[in-house]
NULO-693520 format. One line per 2 residues: number of its first residue (from 0); their letters; for each residue x, y, z of C-alpha. Coordinates in nm, 4 decimals, m for minus. Layout:
BEGIN
NUM	A	X:Y:Z ~ ...
***
This chain:
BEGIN
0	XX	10.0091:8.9112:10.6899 ~ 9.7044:9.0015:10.4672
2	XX	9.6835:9.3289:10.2714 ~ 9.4069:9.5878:10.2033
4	XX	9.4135:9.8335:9.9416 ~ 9.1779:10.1428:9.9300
6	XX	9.2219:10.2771:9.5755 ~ 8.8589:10.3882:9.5096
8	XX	8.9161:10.7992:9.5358 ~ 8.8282:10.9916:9.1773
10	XX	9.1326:11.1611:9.2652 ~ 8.9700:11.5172:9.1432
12	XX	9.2184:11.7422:9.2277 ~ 9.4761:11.5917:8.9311
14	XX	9.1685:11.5540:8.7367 ~ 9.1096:11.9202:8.7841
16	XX	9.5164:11.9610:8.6540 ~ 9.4075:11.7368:8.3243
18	XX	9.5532:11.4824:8.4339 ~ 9.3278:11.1737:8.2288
20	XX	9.3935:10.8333:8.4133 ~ 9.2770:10.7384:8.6922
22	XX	9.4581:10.8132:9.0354 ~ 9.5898:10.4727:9.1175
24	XX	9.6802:10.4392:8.7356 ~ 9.8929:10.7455:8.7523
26	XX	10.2531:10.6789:8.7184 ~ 10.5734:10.7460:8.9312
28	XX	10.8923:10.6631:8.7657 ~ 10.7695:10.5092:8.5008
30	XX	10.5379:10.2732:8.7223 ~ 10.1391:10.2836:8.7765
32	XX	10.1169:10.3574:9.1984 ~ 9.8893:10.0460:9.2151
34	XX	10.1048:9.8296:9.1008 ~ 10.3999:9.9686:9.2772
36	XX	10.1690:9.9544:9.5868 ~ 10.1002:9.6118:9.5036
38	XX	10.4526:9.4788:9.3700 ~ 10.5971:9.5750:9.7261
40	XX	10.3159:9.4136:9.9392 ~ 10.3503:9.1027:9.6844
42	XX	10.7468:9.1150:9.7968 ~ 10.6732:9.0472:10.1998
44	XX	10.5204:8.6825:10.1807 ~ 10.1767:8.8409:10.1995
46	XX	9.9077:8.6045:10.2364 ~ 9.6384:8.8157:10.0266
48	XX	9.6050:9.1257:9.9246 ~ 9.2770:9.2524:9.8729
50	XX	9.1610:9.5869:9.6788 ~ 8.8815:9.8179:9.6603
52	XX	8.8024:10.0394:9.3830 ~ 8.5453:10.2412:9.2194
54	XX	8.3422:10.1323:8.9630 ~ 8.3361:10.4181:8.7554
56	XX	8.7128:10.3583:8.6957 ~ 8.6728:9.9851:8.5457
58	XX	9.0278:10.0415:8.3865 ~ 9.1644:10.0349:8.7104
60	XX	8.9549:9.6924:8.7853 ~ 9.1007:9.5614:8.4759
62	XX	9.4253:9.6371:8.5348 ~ 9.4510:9.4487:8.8610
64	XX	9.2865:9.1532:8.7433 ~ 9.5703:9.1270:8.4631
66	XX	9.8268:9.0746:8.7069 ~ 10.0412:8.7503:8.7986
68	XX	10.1076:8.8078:9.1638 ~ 10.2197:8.5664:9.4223
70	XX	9.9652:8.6374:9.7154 ~ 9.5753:8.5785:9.5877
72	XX	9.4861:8.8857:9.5230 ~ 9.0957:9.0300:9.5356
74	XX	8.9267:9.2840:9.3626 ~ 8.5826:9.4459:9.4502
76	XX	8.4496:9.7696:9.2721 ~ 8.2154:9.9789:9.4667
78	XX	8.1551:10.3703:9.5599 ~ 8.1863:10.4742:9.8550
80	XX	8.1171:10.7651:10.0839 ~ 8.5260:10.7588:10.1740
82	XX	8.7709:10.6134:10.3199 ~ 8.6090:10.4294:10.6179
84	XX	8.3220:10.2923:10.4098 ~ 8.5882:10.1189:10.1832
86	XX	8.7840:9.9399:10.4583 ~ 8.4302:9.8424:10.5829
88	XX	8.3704:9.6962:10.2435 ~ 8.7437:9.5555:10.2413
90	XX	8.6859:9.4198:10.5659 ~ 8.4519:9.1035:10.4541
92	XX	8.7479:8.9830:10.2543 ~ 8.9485:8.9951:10.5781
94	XX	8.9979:8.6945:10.7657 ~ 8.8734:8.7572:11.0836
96	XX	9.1514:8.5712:11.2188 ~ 9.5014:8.7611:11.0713
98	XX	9.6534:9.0356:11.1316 ~ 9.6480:9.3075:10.8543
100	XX	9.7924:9.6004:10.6862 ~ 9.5199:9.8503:10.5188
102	XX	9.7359:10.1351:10.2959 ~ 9.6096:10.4277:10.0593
104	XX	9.6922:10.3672:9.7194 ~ 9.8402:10.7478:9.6979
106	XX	10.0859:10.7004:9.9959 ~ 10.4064:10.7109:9.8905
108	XX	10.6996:10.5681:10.1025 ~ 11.0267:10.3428:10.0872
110	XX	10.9858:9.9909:10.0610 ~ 11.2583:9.9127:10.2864
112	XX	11.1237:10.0759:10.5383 ~ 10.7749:9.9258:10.4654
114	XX	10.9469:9.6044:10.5250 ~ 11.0973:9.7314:10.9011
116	XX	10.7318:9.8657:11.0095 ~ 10.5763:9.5052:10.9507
118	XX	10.8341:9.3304:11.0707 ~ 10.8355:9.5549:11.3715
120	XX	10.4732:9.4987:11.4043 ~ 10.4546:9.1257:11.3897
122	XX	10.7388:9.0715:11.6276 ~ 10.5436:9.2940:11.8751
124	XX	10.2962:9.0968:12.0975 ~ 10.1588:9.3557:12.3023
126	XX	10.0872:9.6010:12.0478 ~ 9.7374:9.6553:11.9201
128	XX	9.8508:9.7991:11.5930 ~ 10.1094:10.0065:11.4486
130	XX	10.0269:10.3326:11.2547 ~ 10.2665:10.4696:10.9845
132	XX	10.3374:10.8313:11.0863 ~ 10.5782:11.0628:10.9650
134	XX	10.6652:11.4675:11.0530 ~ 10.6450:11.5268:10.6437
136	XX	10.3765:11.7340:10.6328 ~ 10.2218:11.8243:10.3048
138	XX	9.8502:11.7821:10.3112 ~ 9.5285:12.0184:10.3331
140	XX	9.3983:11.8620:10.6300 ~ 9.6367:11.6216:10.8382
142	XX	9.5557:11.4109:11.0984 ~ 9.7984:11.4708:11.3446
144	XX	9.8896:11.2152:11.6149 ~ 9.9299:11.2573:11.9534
146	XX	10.2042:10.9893:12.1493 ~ 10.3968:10.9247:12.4314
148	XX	10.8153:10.9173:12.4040 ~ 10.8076:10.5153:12.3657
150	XX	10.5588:10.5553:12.1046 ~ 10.2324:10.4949:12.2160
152	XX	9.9409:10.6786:12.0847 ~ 9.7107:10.8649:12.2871
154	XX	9.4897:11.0561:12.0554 ~ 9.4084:11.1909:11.6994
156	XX	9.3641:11.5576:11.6751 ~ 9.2217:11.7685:11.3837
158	XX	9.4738:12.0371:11.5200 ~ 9.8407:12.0592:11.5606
160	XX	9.8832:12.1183:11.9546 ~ 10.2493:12.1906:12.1023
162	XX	10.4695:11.8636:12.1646 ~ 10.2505:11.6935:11.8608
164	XX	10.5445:11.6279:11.5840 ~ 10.3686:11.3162:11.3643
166	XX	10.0735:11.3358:11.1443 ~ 9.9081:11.0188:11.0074
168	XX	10.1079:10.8648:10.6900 ~ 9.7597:10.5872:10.5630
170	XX	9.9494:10.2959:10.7124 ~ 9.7865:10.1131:10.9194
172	XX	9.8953:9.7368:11.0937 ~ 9.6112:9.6557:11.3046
174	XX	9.5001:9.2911:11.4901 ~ 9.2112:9.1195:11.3900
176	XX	9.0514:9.2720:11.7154 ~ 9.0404:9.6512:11.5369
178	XX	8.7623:9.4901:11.3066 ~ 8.4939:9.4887:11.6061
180	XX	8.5480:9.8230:11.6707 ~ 8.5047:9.9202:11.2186
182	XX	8.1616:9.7116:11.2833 ~ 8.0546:9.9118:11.5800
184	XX	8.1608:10.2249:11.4109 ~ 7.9861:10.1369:11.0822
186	XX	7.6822:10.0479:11.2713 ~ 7.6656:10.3646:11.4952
188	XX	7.6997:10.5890:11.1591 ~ 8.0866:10.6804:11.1891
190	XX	8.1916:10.7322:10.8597 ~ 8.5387:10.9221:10.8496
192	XX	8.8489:10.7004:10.8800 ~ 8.9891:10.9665:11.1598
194	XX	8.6964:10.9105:11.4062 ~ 8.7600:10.5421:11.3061
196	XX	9.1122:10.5878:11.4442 ~ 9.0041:10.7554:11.7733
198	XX	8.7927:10.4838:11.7931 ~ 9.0864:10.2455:11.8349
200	XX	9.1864:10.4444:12.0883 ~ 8.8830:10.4829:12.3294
202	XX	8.8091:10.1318:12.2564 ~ 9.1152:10.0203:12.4485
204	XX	9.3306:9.8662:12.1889 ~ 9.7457:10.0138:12.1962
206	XX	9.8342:10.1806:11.9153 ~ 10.2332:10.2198:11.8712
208	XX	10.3646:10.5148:11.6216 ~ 10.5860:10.3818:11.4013
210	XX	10.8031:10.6877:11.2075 ~ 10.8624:10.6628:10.8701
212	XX	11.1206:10.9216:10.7092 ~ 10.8718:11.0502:10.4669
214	XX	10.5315:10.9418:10.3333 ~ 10.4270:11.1270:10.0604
216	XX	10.0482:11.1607:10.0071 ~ 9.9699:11.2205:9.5743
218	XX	9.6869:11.4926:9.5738 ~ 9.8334:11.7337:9.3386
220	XX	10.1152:11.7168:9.0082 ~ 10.3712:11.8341:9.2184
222	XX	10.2950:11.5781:9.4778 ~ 10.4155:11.3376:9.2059
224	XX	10.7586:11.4954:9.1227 ~ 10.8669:11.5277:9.4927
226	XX	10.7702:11.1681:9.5400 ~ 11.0104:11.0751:9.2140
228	XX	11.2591:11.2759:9.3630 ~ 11.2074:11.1162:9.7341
230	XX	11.2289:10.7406:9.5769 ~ 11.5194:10.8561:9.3569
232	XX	11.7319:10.9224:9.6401 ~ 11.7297:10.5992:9.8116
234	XX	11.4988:10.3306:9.6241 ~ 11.5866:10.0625:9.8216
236	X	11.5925:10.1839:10.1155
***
């Protein structure tokens, strides 16, 4: 399994709270989030884990390219429009080949769990991909996801509709097959990761919603306190 990394935001809203480093330098319990992020990916016999972020944040750069990992890891530094435009960028270190897992830096969940969802994933051949979901909702504007009782996902909505319990968690699993469908999107001018997603979707490919107990997205300071207090009551779970 290879690994992408978006961790190219400005992360303005803690900026805005004076908070001075970086977003993916920030630190929860005593640890930066990127290398958190990057120690638990390192932990699952990843095969590479490649990482986007911005240039006008070469600390962050620098940091990553100081660490010993196990699985090569890659670093590219460019700005982006969002979050689709960096996994398009991420994608041409991708082998086109592998399966892959492409996370948020500021997503916040159990590594234990992490570990279930790509096990899960691998060991399911007739599954397109696996999105991280979760009914924790915290966030401005959540993508909320649409499935069937076994799982499958039928849609993507802007909107929370009756019956619609999960809302995206930045975790996604996805065959080699989901990077046609990022080309086609780049190419027709699709540049939000949501309309990516629906994409997916209308393109064919199953899509199985994999529930996570909480995933914790870092926008705000007291987004990082309830994640330390989330990861203190189970670490290793």
């Amino acid at each position: 399994m290879d690994y992408a990394i978006i961790a190219a935001g400005q992360g303005s809203r803690l900026a805005g709270e004076n908070y001075i480093l970086p977003k993916p330098l920030v630190t929860l319990t005593g640890e930066a989030m990127i290398e958190r992020l990057i120690g638990i990916l390192d932990s699952t016999e990843a095969g590479c884990i490649s990482v986007i972020t911005n240039p006008s944040m070469p600390e962050v750069a620098a940091r990553l390219r100081s660490l010993s990992t196990k699985a090569a890891l890659r670093v590219i530094e460019k700005s982006t429009a969002g979050s689709m435009e960096s996994f398009h960028a991420l994608s041409e270190l991708l082998d086109s080949d592998r399966s892959f897992c492409l996370l948020t830096v500021d997503s916040i969940f159990r590594p234990g769990e992490f570990a279930r969802f790509i096990s899960d994933f691998e060991s399911d051949s007739e599954s397109d991909g696996y999105m991280g979901v979760t009914t924790y909702v915290d966030d401005e504007k959540p993508l909320y996801i649409a499935a069937t009782p076994e799982g499958d996902i039928t849609g993507f909505l802007d909107n929370p509709v009756p019956g619609v319990r999960y809302v995206s968690g930045g975790i996604y699993a996805l065959r080699p097959e989901a990077l046609s469908v990022l080309a086609d999107c780049a190419a027709s001018g699709v540049s939000r990761m949501r309309d990516f997603q629906r994409a997916l979707v209308a393109s064919g490919l199953r899509l199985k919603a994999w529930q996570f107990s909480k995933i914790i997205d870092i926008d705000r300071p007291g987004d990082i306190a309830e994640a330390e207090r989330f990861l203190a009551e189970s670490p290793g779970d």
